[in-house]
N, C-alpha and C positions, 0 to 999 in steps of 0.2 A: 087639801086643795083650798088655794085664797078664794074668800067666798066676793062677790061682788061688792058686798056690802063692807068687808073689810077694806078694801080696795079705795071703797069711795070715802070712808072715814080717815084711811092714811093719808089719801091724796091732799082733804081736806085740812089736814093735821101740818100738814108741809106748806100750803097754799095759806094760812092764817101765821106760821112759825114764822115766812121769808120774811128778812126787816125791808123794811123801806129804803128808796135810793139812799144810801151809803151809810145807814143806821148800823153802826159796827158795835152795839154795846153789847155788854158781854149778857146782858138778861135776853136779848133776841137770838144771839147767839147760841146760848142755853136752852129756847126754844126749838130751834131745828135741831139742837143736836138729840137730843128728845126726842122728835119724832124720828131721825136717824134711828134710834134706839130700836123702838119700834117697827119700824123695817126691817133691821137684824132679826129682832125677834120672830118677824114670820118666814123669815131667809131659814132662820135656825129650826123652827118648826115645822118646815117644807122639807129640809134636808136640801136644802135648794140654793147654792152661794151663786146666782149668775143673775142677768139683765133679762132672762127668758123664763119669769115663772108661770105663765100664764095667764098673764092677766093684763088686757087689753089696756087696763087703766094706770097700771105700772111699770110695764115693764120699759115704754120707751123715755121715760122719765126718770129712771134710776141714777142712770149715766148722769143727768143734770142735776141731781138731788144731789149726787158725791160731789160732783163740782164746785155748787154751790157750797155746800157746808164746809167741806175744808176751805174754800176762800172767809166765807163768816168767820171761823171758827178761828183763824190765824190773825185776821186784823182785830179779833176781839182779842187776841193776846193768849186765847184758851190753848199754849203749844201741845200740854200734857191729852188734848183731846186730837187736836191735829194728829198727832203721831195715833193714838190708837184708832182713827177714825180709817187714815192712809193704810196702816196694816192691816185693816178688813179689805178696804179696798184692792189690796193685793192678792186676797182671799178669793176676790170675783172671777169668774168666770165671765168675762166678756163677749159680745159677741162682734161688736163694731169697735173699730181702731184702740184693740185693745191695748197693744202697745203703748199708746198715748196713755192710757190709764195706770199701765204700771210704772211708767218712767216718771210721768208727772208723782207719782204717787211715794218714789221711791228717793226723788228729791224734796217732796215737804216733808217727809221724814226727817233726811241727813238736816234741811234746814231748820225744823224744827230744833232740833236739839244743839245746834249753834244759838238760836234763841233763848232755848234753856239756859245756854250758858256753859253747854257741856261742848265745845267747841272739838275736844280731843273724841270724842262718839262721832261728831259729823263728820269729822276726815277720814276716821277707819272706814264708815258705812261708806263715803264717796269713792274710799281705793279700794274696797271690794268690792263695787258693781265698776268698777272701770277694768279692773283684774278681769271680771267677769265678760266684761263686755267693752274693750276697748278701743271702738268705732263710735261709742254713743257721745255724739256730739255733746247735747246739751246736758249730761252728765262731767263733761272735762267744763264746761262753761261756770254749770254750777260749784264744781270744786274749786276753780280758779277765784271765782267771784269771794268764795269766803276765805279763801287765804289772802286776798288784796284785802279784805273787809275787816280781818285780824293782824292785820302788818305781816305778815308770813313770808319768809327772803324766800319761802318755794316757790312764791305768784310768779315772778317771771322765771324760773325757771321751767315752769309748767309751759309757760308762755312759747319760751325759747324751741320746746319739746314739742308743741304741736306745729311752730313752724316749719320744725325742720323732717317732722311727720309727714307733713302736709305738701312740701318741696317735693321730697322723696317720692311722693304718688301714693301714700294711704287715703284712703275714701271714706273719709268719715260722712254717717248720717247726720240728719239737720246741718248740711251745707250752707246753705243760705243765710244762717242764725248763725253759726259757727263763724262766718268770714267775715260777717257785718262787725259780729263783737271781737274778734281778733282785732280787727281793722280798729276799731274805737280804741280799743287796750293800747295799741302798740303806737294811733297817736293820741294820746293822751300820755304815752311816755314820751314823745318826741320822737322816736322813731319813725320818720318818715316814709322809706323805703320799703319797709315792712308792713307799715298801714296801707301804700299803696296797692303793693303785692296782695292784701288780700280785699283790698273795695274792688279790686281788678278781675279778681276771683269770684267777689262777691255778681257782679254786673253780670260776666256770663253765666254763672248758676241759673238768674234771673233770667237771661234769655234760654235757658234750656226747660225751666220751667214752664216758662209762658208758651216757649211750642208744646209740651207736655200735655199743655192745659186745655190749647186750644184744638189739639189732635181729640183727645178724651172727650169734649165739647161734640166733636162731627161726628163720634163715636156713639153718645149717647144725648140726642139734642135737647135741649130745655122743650117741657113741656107746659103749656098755658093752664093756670090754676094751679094751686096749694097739692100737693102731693104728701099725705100725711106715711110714717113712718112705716107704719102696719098694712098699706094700701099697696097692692101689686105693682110693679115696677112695671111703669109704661113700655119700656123694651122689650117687652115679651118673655122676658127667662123664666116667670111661674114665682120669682122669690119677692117676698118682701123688699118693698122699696130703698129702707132701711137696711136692708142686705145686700142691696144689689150697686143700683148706679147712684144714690142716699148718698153710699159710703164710699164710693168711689172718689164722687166728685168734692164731697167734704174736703 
């Protein structure tokens, strides 16, 4: 069992490690990735790889600690730690918008290693998680982005393929990301027609959102004052705030 006092030493360990507004050197860097370590280490001592170890002082923080450091750790240039930091993270057991954790986490990989320089690993790992999963919007985004970024004669053809995915009636996730950056691609090729096609797409996603948003809103109203992560969800369901309407409305 993490003892309190562990708790408070880690926390403290990450709270001295974060660099300053936009201090990306790779010795601050090396700092959080550090106490990263040491978080592992009591994950791995617990027997425990999730966001729920019990401990009031860690656990709603974890999710922001991964965040953080893989951003640290990629603008310090450190890719070799990116990539193993992401594949712990993959190892998590999440309990809130885990999805976001492993997609995000599954593209600083593949882009890691285009940074490395290993260009030919990023594109296999991008067409097996798209083989795997071939609705995930910002998995086609990110594939596309590094073969424009490589001169690659695939980019538009990739391009070509979600249009005509897209016509046809598949439903890809991350809609709204997906038709803004199509729409940019296709005019920045001069393709007019086709960048309208999807700002056009893009505009009503927005409006289907924004009712989404404000139905969920009448659903579970704002309540006055700071509502922390661990504090009982003012709706009544008995769960963690953080579990309940937290993450809903995120």
């Amino acid at each position: 069992m993490i003892t309190e006092q562990e708790a408070e030493k880690l926390e403290l360990e990450f709270m001295d490690a974060m660099p300053e507004w936009r201090n990306y050197s790779k010795e601050k860097a090396k700092g959080l990735y550090k106490a990263w370590n040491h978080l592992w280490a009591l994950m791995e001592r617990e027997n425990n790889f999730s966001d729920n170890m019990g401990s009031s002082i860690l656990d709603w923080q974890i999710g922001n600690w991964a965040g953080d450091l893989t951003m640290v750790l990629h603008n310090a240039g450190l890719y070799e730690e990116v990539i193993k930091v992401n594949e712990q993270i993959l190892q998590i057991k999440w309990s809130g918008n885990k999805d976001n954790f492993y997609e995000n986490a599954k593209r600083d990989i593949a882009d890691a290693y285009a940074d490395l320089g290993n260009i030919e690993e990023c594109y296999q790992l991008y067409e097996k998680y798209l083989k795997e999963d071939p609705l995930w919007g910002w998995g086609w985004i990110g594939y596309y982005r590094q073969l424009n970024a490589y001169d690659d004669s695939r980019f538009e053809i990739i391009l070509d393929e979600l249009y005509r995915r897209i016509e046809g009636g598949d439903t890809f996730r991350d809609r709204e990301d997906i038709y803004r950056e199509l729409g940019d691609e296709y005019n920045t090729l001069g393709v007019k027609d086709r960048a309208d096609y999807f700002y056009a797409l893009l505009d009503k996603e927005k409006e289907v959102q924004k009712a989404s948003y404000f139905s969920l809103r009448k659903k579970h109203p704002t309540v006055k004052g700071k509502i922390y992560p661990n504090e009982p969800c003012p709706c009544g369901s008995g769960k963690k705030y953080k579990k309940c309407c937290g993450n809903k409305i995120s």
